[in-house]
C-alpha positions in Angstrom: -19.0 130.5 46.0 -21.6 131.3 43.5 -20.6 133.9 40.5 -22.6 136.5 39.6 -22.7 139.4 37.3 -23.8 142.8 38.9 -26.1 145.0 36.7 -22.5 147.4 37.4 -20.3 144.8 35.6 -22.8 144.1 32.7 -23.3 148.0 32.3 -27.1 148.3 31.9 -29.2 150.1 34.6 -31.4 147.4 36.3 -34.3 148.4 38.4 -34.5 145.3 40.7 -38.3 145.6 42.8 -37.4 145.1 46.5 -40.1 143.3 48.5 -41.5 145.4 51.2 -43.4 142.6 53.2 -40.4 141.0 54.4 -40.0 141.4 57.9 -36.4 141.9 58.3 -35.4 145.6 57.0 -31.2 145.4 56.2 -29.7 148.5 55.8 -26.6 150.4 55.6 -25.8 153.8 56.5 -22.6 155.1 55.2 -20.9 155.0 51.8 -18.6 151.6 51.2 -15.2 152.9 50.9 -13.7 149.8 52.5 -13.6 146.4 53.1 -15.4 146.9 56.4 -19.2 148.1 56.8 -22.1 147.9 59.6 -24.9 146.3 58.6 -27.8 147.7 60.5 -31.3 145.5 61.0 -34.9 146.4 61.6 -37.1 144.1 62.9 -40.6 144.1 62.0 -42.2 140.7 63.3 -41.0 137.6 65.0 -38.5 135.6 62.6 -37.3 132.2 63.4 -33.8 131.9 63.6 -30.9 131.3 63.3 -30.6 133.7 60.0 -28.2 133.8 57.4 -27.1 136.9 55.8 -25.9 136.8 52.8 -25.0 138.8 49.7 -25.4 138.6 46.0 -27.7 139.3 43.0 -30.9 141.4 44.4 -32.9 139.0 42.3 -31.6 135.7 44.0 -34.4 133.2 45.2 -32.2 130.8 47.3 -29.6 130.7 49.7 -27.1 129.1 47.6 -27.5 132.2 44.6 -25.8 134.2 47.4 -22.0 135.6 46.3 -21.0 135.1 49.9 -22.2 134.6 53.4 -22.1 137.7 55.8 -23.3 136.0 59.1 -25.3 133.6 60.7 -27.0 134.4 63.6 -30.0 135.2 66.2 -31.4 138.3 64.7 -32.6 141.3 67.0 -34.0 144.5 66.7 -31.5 147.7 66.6 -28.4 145.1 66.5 -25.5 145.3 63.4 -23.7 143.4 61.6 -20.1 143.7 60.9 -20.0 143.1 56.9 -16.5 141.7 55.8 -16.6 142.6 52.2 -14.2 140.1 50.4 -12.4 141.8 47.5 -13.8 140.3 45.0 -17.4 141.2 45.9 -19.0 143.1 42.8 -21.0 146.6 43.1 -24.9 146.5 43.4 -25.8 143.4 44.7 -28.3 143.0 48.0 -27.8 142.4 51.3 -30.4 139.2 51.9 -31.9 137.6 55.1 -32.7 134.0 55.0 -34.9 132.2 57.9 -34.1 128.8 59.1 -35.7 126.9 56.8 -34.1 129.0 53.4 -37.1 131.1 53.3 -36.3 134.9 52.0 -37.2 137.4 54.8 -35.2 140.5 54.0 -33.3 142.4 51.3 -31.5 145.4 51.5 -31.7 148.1 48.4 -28.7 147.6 46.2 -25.6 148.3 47.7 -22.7 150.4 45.6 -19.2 149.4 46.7 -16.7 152.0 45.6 -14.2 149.4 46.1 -11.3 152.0 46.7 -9.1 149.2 48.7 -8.8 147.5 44.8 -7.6 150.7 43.3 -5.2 150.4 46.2 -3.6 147.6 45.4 -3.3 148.2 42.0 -1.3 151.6 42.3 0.8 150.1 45.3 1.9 147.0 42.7 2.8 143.5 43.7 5.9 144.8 45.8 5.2 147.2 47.5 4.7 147.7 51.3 1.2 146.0 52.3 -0.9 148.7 54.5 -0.7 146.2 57.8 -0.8 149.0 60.2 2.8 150.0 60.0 1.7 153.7 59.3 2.3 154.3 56.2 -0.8 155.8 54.6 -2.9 157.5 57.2 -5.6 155.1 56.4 -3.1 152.4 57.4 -4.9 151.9 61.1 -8.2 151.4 59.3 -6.7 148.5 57.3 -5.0 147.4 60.3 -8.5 147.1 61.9 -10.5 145.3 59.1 -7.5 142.8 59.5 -7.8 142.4 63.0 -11.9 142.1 62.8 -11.3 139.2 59.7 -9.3 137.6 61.8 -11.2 137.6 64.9 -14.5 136.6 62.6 -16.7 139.3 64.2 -20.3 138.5 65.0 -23.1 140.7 65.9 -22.7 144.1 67.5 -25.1 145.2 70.3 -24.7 148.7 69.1 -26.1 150.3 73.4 -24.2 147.6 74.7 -20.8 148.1 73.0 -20.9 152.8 73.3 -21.3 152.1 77.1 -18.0 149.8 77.2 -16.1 151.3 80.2 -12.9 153.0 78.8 -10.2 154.6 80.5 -8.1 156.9 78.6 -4.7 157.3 80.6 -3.1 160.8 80.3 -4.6 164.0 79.5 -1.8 165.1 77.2 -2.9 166.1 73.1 -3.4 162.8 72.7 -5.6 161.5 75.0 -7.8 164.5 74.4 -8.2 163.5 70.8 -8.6 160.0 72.3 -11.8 161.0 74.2 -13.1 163.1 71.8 -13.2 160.7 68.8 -15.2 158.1 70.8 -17.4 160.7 72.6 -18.3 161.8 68.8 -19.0 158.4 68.3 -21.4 158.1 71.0 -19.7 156.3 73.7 -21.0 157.2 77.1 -19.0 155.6 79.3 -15.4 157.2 79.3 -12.6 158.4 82.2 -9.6 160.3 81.8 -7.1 159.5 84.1 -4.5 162.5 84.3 -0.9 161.8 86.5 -1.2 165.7 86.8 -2.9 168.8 87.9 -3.6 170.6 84.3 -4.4 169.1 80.8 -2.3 169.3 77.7 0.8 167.1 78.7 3.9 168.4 77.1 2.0 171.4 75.3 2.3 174.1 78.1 2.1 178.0 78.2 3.6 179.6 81.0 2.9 183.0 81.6 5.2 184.8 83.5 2.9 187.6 84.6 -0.3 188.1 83.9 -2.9 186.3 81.4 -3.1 185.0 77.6 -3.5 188.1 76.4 -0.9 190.1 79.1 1.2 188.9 76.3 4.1 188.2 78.9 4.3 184.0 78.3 6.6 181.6 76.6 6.2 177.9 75.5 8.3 175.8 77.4 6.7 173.0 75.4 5.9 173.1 71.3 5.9 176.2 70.1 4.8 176.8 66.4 2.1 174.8 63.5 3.5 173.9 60.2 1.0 175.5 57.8 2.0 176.3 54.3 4.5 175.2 51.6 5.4 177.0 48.4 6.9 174.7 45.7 10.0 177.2 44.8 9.8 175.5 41.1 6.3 176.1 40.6 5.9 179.2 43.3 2.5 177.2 44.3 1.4 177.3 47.6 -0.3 174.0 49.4 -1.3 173.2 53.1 1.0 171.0 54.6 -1.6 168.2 55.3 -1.0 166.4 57.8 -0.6 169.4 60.0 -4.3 170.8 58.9 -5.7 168.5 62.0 -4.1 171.0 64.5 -6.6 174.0 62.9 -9.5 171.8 62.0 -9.8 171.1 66.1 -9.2 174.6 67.2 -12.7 175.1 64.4 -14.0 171.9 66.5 -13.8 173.2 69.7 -14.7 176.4 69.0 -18.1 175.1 67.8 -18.2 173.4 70.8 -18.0 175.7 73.4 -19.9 178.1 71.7 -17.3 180.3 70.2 -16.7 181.7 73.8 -14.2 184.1 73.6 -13.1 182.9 77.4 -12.2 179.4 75.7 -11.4 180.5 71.6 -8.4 178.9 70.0 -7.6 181.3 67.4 -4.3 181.4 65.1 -1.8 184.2 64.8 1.4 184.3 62.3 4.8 182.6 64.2 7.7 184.3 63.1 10.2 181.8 62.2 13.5 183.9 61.2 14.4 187.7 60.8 17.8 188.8 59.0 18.3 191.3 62.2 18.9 187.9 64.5 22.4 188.5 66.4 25.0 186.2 65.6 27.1 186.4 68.5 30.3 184.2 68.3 34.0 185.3 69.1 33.3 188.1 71.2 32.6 190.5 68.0 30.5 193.6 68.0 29.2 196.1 66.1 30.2 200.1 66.6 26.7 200.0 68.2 27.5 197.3 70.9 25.3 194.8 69.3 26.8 191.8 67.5 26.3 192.0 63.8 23.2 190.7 62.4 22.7 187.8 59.7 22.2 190.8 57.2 25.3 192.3 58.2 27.1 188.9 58.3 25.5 188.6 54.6 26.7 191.9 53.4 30.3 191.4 54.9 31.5 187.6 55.6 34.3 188.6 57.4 32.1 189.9 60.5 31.2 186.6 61.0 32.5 182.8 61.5 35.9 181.7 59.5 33.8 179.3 57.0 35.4 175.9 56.9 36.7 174.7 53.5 35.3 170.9 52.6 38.3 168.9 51.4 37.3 167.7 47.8 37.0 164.2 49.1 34.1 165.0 51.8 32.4 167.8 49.0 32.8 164.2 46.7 30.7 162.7 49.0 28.3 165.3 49.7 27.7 164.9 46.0 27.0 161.0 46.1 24.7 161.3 49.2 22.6 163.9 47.4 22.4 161.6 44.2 20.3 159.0 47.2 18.3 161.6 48.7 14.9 162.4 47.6 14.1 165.4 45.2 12.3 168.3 45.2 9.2 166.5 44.3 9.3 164.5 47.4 8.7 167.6 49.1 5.3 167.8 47.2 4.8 164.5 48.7 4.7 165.0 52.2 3.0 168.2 52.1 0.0 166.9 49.7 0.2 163.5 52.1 3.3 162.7 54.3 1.6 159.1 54.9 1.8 158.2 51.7 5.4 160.3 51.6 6.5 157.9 54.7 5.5 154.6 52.9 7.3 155.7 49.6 10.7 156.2 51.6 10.7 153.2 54.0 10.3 151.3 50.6 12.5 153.3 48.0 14.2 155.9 50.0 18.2 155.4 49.2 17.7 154.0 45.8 15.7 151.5 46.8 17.6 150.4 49.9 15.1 150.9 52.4 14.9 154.2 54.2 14.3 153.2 57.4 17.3 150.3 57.9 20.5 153.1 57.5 21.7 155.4 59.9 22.8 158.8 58.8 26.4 157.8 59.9 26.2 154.0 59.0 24.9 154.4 55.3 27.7 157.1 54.2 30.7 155.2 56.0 29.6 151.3 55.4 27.5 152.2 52.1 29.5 155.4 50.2 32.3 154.3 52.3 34.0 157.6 53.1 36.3 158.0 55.6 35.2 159.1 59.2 36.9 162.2 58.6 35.0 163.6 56.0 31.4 162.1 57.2 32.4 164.3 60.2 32.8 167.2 58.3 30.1 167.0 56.4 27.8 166.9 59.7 26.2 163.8 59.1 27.3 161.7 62.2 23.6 161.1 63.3 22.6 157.4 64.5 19.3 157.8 63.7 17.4 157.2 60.5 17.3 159.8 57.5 13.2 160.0 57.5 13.3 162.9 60.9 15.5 164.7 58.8 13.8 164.5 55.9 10.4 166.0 57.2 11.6 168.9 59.9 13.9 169.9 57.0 10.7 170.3 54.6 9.2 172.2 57.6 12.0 174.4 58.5 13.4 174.8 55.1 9.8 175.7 53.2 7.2 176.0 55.5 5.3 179.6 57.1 4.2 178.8 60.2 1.0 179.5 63.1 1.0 179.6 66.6 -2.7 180.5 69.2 -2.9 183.5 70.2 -2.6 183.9 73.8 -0.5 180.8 74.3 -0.7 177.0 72.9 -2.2 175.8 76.1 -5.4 177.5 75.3 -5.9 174.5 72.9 -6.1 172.0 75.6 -7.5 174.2 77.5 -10.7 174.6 75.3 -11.4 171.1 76.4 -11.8 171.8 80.0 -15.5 172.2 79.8 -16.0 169.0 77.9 -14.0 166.6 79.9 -13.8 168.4 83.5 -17.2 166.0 84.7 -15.4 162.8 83.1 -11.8 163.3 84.0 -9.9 162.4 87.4 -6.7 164.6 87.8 -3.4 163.5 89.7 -3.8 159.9 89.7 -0.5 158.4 88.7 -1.3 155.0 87.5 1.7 152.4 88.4 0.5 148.9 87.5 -1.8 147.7 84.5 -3.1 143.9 85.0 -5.6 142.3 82.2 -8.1 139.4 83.3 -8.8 136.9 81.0 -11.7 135.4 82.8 -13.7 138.6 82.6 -11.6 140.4 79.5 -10.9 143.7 81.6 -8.3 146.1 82.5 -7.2 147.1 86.0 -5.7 150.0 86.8 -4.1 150.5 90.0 -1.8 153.6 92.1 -1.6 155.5 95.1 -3.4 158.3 96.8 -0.2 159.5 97.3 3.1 158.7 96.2 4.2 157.6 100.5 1.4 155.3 100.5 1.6 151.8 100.5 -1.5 151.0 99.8 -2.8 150.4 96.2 -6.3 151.7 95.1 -7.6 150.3 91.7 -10.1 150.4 88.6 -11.1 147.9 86.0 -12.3 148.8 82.8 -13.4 146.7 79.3 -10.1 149.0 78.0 -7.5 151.0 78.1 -5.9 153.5 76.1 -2.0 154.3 77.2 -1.3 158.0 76.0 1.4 158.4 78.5 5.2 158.3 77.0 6.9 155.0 77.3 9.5 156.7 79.2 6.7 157.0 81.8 5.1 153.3 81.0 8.3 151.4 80.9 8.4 152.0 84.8 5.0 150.4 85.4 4.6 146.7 85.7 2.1 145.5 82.9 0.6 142.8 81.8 2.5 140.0 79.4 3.0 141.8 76.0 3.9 141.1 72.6 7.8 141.0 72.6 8.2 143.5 70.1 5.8 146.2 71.8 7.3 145.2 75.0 10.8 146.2 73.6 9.4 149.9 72.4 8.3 150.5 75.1 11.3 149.8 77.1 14.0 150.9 74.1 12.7 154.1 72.5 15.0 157.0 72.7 13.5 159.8 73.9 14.6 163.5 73.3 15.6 165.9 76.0 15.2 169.7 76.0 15.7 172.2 78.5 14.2 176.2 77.9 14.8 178.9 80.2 12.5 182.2 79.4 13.2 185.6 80.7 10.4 188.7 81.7 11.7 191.9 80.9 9.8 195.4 81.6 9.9 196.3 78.1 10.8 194.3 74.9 13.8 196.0 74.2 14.7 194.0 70.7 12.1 195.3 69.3 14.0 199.0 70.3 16.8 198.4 67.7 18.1 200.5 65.0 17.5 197.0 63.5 14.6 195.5 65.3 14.1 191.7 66.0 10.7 190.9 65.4 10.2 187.2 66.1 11.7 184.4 65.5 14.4 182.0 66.5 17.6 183.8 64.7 19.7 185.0 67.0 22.9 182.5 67.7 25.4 182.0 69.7 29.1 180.2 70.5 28.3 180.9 74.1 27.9 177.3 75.5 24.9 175.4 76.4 22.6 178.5 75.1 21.5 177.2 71.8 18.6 178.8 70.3 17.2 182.8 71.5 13.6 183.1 70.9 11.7 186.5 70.7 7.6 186.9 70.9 6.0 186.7 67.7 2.9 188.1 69.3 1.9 191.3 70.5 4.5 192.8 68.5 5.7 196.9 69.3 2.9 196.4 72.5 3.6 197.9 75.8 4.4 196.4 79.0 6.1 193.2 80.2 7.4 190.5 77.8 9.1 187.4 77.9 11.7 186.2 75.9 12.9 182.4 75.6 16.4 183.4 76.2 17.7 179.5 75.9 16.4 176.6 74.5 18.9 173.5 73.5 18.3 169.8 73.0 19.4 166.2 72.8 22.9 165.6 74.6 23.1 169.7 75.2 20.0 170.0 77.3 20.9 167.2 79.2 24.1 168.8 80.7 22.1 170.9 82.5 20.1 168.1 84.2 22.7 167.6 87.6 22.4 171.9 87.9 20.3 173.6 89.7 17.5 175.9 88.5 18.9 178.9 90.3 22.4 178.1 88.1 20.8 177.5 85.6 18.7 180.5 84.9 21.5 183.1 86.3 23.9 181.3 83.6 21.2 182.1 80.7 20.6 185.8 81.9 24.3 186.2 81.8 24.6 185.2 78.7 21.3 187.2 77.4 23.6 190.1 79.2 26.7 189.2 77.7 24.8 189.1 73.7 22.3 192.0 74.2 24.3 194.6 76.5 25.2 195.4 80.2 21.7 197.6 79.7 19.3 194.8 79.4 20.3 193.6 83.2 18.2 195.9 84.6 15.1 195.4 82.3 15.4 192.1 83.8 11.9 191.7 86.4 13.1 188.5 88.1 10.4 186.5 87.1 11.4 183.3 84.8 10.4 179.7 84.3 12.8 176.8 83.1 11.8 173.6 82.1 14.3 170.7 81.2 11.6 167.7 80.0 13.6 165.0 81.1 12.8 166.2 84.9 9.5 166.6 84.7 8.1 163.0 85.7 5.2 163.0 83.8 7.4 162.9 80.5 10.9 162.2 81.5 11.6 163.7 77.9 10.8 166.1 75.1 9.8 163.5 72.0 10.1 160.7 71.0 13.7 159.5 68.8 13.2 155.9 67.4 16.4 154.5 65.5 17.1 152.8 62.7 14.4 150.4 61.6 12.4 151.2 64.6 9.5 152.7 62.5 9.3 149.7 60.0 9.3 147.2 63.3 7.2 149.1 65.8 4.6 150.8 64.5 2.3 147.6 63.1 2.1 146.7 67.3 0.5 150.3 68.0 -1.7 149.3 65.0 -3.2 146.3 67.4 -5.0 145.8 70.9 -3.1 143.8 73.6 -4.9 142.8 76.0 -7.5 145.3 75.5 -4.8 148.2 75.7 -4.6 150.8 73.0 -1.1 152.8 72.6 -1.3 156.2 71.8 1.1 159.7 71.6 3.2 161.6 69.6 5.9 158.3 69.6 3.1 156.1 68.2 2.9 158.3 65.0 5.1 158.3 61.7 6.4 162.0 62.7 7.4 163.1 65.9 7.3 166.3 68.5 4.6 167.9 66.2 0.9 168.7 67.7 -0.4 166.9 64.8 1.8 164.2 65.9 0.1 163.2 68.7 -3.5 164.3 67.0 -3.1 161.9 64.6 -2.1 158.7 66.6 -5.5 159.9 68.8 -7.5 159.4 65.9 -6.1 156.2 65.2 -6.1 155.0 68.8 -10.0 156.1 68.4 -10.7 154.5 65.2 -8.8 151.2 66.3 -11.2 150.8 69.5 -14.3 151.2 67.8 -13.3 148.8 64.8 -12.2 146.3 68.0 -16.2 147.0 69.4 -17.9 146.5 65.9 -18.5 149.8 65.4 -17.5 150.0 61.7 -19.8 153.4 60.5 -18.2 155.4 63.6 -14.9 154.1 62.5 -15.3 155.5 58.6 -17.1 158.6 59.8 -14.2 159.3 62.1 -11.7 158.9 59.6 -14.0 161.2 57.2 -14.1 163.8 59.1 -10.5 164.0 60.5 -8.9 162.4 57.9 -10.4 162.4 54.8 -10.9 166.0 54.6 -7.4 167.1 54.3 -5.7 163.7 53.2 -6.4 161.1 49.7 -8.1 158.1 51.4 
């Protein structure tokens, strides 16, 4: 390889004249921020091939002046190149075209390599984690990609031939939409949704128990709430939480795109998260007004509520040593300046260094700290899962504010109806994947109906699986990698069940200590679990709904073998039982209840991997199996979030067109979802 000095590297301004006979133009068109670029050509007259393309000094006379070769091969008019810049390759040099018999006939102008991927590497160090996919920086799935094009040694890209690849994007949920509309931004032409249901949005649902959006009688029996701010309390500065500023950047996005229709706006209104006049209903006790008494009363006077329970000086002992392995307050900067970067630092160094992601909750304080179960119990700290879901919905819960759409959160997948309605097929539940070598394609197959016997089918040149792997595990699929076949068939998945309530008037809102939002009020009475009241509409008129029960994990799932009719009459009882006798007859009849692990389109809430799941798992979503893509909220680094399942669409996106050649798509897309919010 020859070695050359770039006019950048010698530090002198050089003005190198750049033939414009030649009839081979080279060009790029996007700034060089990694180790991947297209190289775009312009044919002017006939050249005989093949050509070599090279790069090195501008001034270079031969082929062998050249730092390194980028291709070899049949030139034609409108195709790319995809550029694999080694990382050694020096600022300013030229792109050069060399005919078949070492003749010059094209040169780029010089090109400046920002050469961001060395910087990198130097901050990361010699040990640290290697961005292979696994997640841990956002721009891990570009790096990922560049990988997976070196190895592959790319050659050419027919640009019209490669945006009108037929791709099928499975499942209409968050993201799948994000899916299609990365790579219909890009400018492919040729893409189907495939949606198992009737509506779009997948686990992000709105019901409205009378009326419209802005009837203001609805509850979300899906997510509820957007992360958006977090004040430092050291500092008392206030940042956006980053990796949640995708949700609002694509409500602005879809605006734009439909016109800013008010029929189809997404627009954001405050979520009230807690209120001091919350009930805290436990033991039966009431206040002289009927009521039970309210965290602020509780506050005021202990004894109204709960007998605390005194830690025994061995389990406060080890409170103490797990806190001296948790992260500090300047962790929380972390995740909300970039939680990718947050997420690689703890998988390394969270737990002193131990790893984050190889202990349990439970397993690290008993086999590590080495306790006894007793006061691990007492503590709370029994979980089997890792410590990184507990780090970030801490951060959120503990210092976040919080958004939520006006009218419902459904109106955010909604706003897509317009754009995907011609290019999306609705309930078609797909039940077998097959890949062909012979003709590298995907075929899809299911049934009309779920009685038939016969199986219809598709083939496309890809696939991108959005659907949960609860819902894929029980397809039959092509040979996969073993460890992708194993998260698909082993990930936990999260159950939740929500009832919500109408009532003809919002009657919390009528206290001598009004409720206004939030999730505060509590209870002992079983199998309730959280009360939700409207943040919206707040003091309005007319019919509202409240989520009168929402509960989780192993909870939830005891009310999977009742009925819905038990179900719901249990939680209005209960919503009887904390509110007063009076509220029964506010009560309109109308309610909805949702329990995710019945619906079987999800067959859960969110995803749950375990211990040492994210370090093993996530570098397979990072790569194409037999031209499938895996996408969804339990594909990303956090889980059960909107931005969740935004963000693995963006990478699902990004990873196609890096697997098509498509290298300045790939970089703009990650500029423009990415970039803006979050260091790449």
């Amino acid at each position: 390889m020859k070695i050359w000095l770039s006019p950048l590297v010698l530090g002198v301004a050089v003005a190198t004249a750049i033939p414009s006979d030649l009839p081979l133009k080279l060009e790029t068109r996007a700034e060089i921020k990694s180790r991947a670029a297209n190289v775009h050509l312009r044919l002017e007259r006939a050249v005989d091939g093949p050509i070599d393309f090279t790069y090195g000094s501008c001034s270079s006379s031969t082929l062998q002046d050249s730092h390194h070769t980028v291709a070899k091969v049949e030139a034609q008019h409108g195709q790319r190149l995809v550029w694999m810049i080694p990382e050694k390759a020096e600022s300013n040099g030229c792109l050069s075209a060399w005919d078949a018999k070492g003749a010059l006939v094209g040169r780029s102008e010089p090109q400046v390599l920002h050469h961001q991927w060395k910087r990198r590497i130097q901050k990361r160090g010699p040990e640290s984690i290697k961005m292979n996919g696994t997640g841990f920086d956002h721009v891990g799935a570009w790096f990922e990609g560049v990988k997976y094009l070196e190895q592959q040694q790319p050659g050419p890209v027919d640009v019209e031939k490669a945006k009108a690849k037929e791709i099928a994007i499975v499942g209409a949920g968050m993201s799948g939409l994000m899916t299609w509309l990365v790579l219909s931004q890009a400018g492919l032409t040729n893409l189907t949704i495939i949606e198992g249901g009737k509506r779009l949005g997948g686990r992000v649902r709105t019901e409205y128990l009378s009326g419209g959006p802005f009837d203001y009688s609805y509850q979300e029996m899906g997510p509820m709430r957007i992360p958006d701010t977090y004040t430092d309390p050291s500092s008392n500065k206030t940042f956006n939480i980053s990796d949640q500023q995708i949700v609002y950047q694509l409500a602005e996005e879809l605006n734009k795109l439909n016109g800013h229709d008010a029929s189809l706006s997404v627009n954001f209104i405050k979520w009230i998260q807690s209120d001091r006049n919350g009930l805290n209903y436990r033991n039966s006790v009431r206040m002289p007004s009927g009521l039970p008494p309210t965290i602020n009363e509780i506050g005021l006077n202990s004894s109204l509520g709960p007998v605390p329970v005194e830690l025994s000086a061995s389990a406060k002992g080890l409170q103490a040593d797990l806190a001296e392995y948790l992260p500090g307050p300047e962790f929380n900067d972390l995740i909300a300046k970039n939680i990718f970067r947050a997420h690689s630092e703890w998988i390394k160094n969270g737990l002193k260094g131990l790893g984050g992601d190889v202990w349990s909750e439970f397993a690290f304080m008993v086999n590590h700290l080495g306790p006894s179960l007793a006061d691990a119990s007492a503590i709370g700290r029994t979980s089997y899962e890792s410590f990184w879901a507990s780090i970030y919905n801490g951060f959120y819960f503990v210092y976040g504010t919080w958004k939520t759409v006006d009218g419902g959160l459904s109106r955010l997948p909604a706003a897509f109806r317009p754009l995907v309605e011609d290019v999306t097929v609705m309930d078609r539940r797909i039940e077998r994947v097959s890949y062909e070598p012979t003709s590298d394609r995907v075929t899809l197959q299911w049934r009309d109906n779920q009685t038939s016997q016969a199986l219809q089918s598709a083939s496309y040149d890809y696939a991108v699986i959005s659907a949960p792997f609860t819902v894929v595990r029980s397809w039959r699929l092509p040979p996969l990698n073993p460890v992708l076949s194993s998260a698909i068939n082993s990930m936990k998945y999260y159950g939740a069940c929500k009832v919500a309530l109408e009532f003809s008037e919002r009657f919390w809102e009528h206290y001598a200590n009004p409720i206004v939002g939030s999730c505060s009020t509590s209870t002992d009475i079983p199998t309730v679990g959280n009360v939700c009241y409207p943040s919206y509409n707040v003091n309005g008129t007319g019919p509202a709904s409240l989520l009168a029960s929402y509960v989780s994990g192993d909870v939830g799932a005891s009310w999977l073998g009742r009925s819905e009719a038990e179900h719901v009459q249990y939680v209005l009882d209960a919503t009887v039982e904390i509110h007063g006798e009076a509220v029964r007859a506010l009560y309109t009849g109308n309610y909805n209840r949702r329990c995710w692990q019945l619906d079987p389109l999800a067959v859960g809430a969110w995803g749950s991997p375990t211990v040492g799941q994210h370090q093993l798992w996530i570098p397979e979503y990072h790569k194409t199996h037999s031209n499938l893509v895996f996408v969804g909220e339990h594909t990303s680094i956090t889980h059960a979030w909107v931005s969740s399942a935004l963000e693995s669409g963006i990478r699902g996106g990004v990873q196609l067109l890096l697997e098509l050649g498509l290298v300045d798509e790939a970089r703009a897309t990650v500029d423009k979802w990415m970039a803006r919010w979050i260091d790449v």
